[in-house]
C-alpha positions in Angstrom: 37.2 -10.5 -62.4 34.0 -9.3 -60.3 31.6 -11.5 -61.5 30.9 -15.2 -62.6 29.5 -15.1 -66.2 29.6 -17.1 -69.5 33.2 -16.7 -69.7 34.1 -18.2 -66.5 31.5 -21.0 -67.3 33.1 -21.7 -70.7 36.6 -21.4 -68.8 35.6 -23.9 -65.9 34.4 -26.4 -69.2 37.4 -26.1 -70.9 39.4 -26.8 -67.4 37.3 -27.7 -64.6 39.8 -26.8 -61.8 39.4 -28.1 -58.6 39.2 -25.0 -57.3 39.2 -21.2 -57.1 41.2 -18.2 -54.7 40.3 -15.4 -55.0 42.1 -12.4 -54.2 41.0 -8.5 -52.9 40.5 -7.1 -56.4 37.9 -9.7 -56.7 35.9 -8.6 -53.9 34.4 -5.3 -53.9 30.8 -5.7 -51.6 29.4 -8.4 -50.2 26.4 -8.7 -52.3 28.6 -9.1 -55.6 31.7 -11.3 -53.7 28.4 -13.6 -52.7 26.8 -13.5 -56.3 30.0 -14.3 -58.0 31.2 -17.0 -56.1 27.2 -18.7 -56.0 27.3 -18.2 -60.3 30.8 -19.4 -60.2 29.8 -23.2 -58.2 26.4 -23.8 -60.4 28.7 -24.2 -63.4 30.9 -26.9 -61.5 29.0 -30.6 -60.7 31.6 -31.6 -58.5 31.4 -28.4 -56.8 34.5 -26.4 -56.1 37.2 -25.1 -53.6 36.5 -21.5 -53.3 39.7 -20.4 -51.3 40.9 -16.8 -49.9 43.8 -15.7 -48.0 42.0 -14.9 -45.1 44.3 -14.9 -42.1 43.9 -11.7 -40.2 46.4 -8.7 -40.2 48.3 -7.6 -42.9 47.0 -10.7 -45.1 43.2 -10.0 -45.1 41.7 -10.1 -48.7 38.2 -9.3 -47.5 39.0 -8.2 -43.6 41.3 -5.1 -45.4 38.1 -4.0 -47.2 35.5 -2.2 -45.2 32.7 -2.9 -46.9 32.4 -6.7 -46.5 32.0 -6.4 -42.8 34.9 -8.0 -41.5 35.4 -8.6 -37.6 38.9 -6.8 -37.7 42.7 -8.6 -36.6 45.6 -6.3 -36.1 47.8 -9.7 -36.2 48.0 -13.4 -35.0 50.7 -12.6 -33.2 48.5 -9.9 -31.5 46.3 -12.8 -30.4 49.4 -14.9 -29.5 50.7 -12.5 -27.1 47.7 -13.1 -25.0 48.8 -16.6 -23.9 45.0 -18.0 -24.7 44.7 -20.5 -26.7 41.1 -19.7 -26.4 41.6 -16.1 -28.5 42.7 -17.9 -30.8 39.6 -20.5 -31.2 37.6 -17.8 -31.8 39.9 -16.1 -34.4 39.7 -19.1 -36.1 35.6 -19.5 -35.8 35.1 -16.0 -36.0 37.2 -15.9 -39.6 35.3 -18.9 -40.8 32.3 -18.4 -40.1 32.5 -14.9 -42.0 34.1 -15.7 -44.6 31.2 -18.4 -45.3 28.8 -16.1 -45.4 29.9 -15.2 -49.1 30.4 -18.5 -50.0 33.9 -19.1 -49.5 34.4 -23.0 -48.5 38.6 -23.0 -48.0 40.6 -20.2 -46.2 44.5 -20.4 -46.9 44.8 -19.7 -43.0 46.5 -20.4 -40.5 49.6 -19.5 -40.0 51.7 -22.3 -39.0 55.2 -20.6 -38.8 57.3 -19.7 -36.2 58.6 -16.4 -36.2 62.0 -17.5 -35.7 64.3 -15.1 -37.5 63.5 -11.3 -37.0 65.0 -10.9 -40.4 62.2 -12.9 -42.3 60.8 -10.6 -44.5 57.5 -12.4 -45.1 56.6 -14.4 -41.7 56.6 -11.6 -39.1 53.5 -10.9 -37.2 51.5 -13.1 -39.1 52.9 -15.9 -37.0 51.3 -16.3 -33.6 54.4 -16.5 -31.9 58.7 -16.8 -32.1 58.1 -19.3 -29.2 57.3 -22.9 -30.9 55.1 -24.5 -27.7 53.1 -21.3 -27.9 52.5 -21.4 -31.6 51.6 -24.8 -31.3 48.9 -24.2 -28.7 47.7 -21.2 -30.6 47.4 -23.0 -34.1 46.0 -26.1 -32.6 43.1 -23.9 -30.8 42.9 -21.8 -34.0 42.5 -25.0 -36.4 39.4 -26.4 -34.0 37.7 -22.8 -34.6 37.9 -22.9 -38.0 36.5 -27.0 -37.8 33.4 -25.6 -35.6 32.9 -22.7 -38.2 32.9 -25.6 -40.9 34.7 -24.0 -43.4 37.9 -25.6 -44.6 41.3 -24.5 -43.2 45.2 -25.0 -44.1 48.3 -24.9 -42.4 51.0 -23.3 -44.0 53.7 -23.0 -45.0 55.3 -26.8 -44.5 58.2 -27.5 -43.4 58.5 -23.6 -41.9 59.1 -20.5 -43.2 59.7 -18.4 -40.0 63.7 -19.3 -40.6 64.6 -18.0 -43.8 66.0 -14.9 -44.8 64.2 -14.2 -48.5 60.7 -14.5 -50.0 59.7 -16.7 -51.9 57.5 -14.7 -53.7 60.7 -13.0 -55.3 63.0 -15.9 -55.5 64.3 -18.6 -53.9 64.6 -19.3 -49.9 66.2 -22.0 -47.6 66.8 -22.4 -44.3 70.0 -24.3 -43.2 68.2 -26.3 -40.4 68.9 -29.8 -39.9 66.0 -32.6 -39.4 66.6 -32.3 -35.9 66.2 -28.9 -35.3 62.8 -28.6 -37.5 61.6 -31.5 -35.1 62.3 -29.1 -32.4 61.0 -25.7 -33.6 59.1 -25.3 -37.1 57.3 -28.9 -36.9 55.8 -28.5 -33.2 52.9 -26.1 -34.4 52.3 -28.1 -37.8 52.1 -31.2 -35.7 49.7 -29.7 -33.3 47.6 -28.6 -36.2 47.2 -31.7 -38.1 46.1 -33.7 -34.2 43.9 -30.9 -34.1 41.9 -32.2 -37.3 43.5 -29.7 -39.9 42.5 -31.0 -43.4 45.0 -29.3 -45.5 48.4 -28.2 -45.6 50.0 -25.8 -47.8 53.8 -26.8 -48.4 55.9 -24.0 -49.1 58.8 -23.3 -51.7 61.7 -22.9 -49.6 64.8 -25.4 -50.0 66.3 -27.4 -47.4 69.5 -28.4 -48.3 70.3 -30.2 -44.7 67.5 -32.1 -45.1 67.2 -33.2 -49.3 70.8 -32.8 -50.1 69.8 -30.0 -52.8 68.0 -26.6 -53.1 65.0 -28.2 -54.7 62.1 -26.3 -53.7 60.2 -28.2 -50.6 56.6 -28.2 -52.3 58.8 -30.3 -55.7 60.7 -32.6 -53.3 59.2 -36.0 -52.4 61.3 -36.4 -49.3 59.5 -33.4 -47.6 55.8 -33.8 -49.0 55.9 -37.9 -48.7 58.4 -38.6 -46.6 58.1 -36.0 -43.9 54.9 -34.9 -44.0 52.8 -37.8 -44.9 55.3 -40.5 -43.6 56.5 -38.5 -40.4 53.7 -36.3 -39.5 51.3 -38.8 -40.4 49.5 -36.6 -42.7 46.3 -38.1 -44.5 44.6 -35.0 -46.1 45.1 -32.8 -48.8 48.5 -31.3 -49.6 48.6 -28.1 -51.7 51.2 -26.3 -53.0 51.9 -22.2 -52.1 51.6 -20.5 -55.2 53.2 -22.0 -58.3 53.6 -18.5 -59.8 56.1 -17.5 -57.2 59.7 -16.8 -58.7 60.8 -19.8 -56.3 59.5 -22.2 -58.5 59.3 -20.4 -61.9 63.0 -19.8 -61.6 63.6 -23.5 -60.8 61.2 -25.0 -63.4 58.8 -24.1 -66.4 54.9 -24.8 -65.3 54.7 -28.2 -67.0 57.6 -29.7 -65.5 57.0 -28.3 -61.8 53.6 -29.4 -61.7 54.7 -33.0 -62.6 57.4 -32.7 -60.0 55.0 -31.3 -57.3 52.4 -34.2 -58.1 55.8 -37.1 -58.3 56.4 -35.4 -54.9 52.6 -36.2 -53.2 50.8 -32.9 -53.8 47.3 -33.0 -54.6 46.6 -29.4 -55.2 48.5 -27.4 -57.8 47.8 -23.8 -56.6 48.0 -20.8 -59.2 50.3 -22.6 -62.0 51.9 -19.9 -63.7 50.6 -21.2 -67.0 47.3 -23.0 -66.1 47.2 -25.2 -69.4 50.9 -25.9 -69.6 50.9 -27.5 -65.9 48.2 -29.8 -67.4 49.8 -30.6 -70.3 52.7 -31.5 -68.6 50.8 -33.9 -66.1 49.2 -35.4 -68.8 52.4 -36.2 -70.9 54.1 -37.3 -68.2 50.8 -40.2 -67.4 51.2 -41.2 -71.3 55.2 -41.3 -70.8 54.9 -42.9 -68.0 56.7 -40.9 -65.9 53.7 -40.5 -63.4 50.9 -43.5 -62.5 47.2 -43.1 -62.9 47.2 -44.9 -59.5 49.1 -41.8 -58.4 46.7 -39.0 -59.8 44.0 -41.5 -58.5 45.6 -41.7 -55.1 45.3 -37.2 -55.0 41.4 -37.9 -57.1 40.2 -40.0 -54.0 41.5 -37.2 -51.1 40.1 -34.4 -53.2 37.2 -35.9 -53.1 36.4 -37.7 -50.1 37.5 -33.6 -48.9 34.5 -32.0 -50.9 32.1 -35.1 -49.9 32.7 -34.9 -46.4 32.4 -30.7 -46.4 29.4 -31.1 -48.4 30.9 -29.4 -51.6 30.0 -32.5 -54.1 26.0 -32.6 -53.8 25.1 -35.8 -52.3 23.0 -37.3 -54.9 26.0 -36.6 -57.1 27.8 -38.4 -54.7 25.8 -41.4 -54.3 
């Protein structure tokens, strides 16, 4: 998809999503990245997330194509190596304020990780740092540039990814860490992030068995996304899952039933559902079976929300 037409307006009609990501295909020049994503919002009244993988590097949907201009990032851990917390501020404000330029409101950036384990074959370089303190510094600064850039930004991927030894984009992932030893590596840099005014965190689909008991999937479990995240951290904004189309999750539950569990576990966001209808089927049966309160979909409503009010995404005579 290239452009926003009558399909996509009949599509957000039939489902009107929350939001949208777009991904490189969908972005060929700046003039038609801009027109899509302007024709795209004036069929939504409650405005929409317009989201990107944006974080520099090797994940760069729009900095990897030449055309759109992009200030250019050989890595975050490029900028971490510098030791200033001030690179990465402007990482963070340059990114956003680019990336707004076409429209986008919500980058899927930044990095929270630590690159812990050399043998993580997804984390790498796109982490600022294998030092935690350093990381933390680094995310903290980056999360205030994106603020002063005023688009949206996430931290990701909750509880830590830089540990594991698989992808979850191929199957499942856990990391045998303890409580403890999160609270002393992989959680400094998320904390740091969410004092620093982050507004969204993306929780990722690795399994913690020394921490739930069981390999469910971190973004499904309720211990990690209420209990740790929300009760722990303190976390008041919007949680969003990593993809829902990654084998992690499609292997360990059909789209119906893992978006209920996601939602049961304190997600507000369902990102990419495998099947987009099924996943709202399945929320909706589960509401009529009672398996899942309306003061629980309300409870996600209200963040969502009070999110696109306060970044201006609802109109405000739609909001009044």
């Amino acid at each position: 998809v290239t452009r926003a037409g009558e399909t996509t307006r009949q599509a957000i009609q039939a489902n009107p999503v929350g939001g949208v990501i777009y991904f490189a295909d969908n972005l060929r020049t700046p003039e038609q990245c801009t027109a899509m994503i302007s024709d795209l919002q004036s069929y939504a009244p409650l405005g929409l997330l317009i989201a990107v993988d944006e974080e520099g590097g090797s994940v760069a949907r729009l900095g990897q194509n030449s055309a759109m201009g992009m200030t250019w990032y050989d890595s975050m851990a490029s900028v971490g190596t510098t030791g200033e917390p001030d690179n990465a501020y402007q990482a963070g404000l340059t990114i956003g304020g680019e990336i707004a330029r076409f429209g986008f409101n919500l980058d899927f950036a930044p990095v929270a990780d630590v690159n812990s384990n050399p043998g993580n074959p997804v984390i790498g370089e796109r982490a600022f740092s294998s030092d935690a303190r350093t990381a933390a510094e680094m995310v903290a600064a980056c999360v205030r540039g994106f603020s002063d850039s005023g688009v949206l930004c996430t931290l990701k991927h909750f509880p830590g990814h830089g540990d594991t030894e698989a992808d979850t984009h191929a199957g499942a992932a856990e990391t045998a860490k303890t409580l403890e030893e999160l609270e002393k590596c992989e959680l400094l840099p998320f904390r740091a992030g969410i004092e620093a005014g982050a507004q969204l965190v993306m929780v990722g689909h690795i399994s913690l068995p020394a921490v739930t008991g069981d390999q469910t999937p971190a973004s499904l479990s309720y211990e990690i996304v209420t209990g740790l995240l929300r009760q722990e951290l303190g976390f008041s904004g919007v949680a969003v899952t990593d993809s829902m189309s990654m084998a992690a999750i499609t292997d360990f539950s059909p789209p119906g039933q893992a978006a209920v569990q996601a939602v049961q576990a304190g997600i507000d966001l369902v990102l990419m559902p495998e099947d987009l209808e099924d996943a709202v089927e399945g929320i909706l049966s589960a509401v009529e079976r009672g398996e899942l309160s309306e003061e629980r979909i309300d409870e996600s409503v209200e963040r969502i929300l009070r999110l696109k009010l306060e970044q201006g995404i609802i109109p405000l005579e739609t909001g009044r």
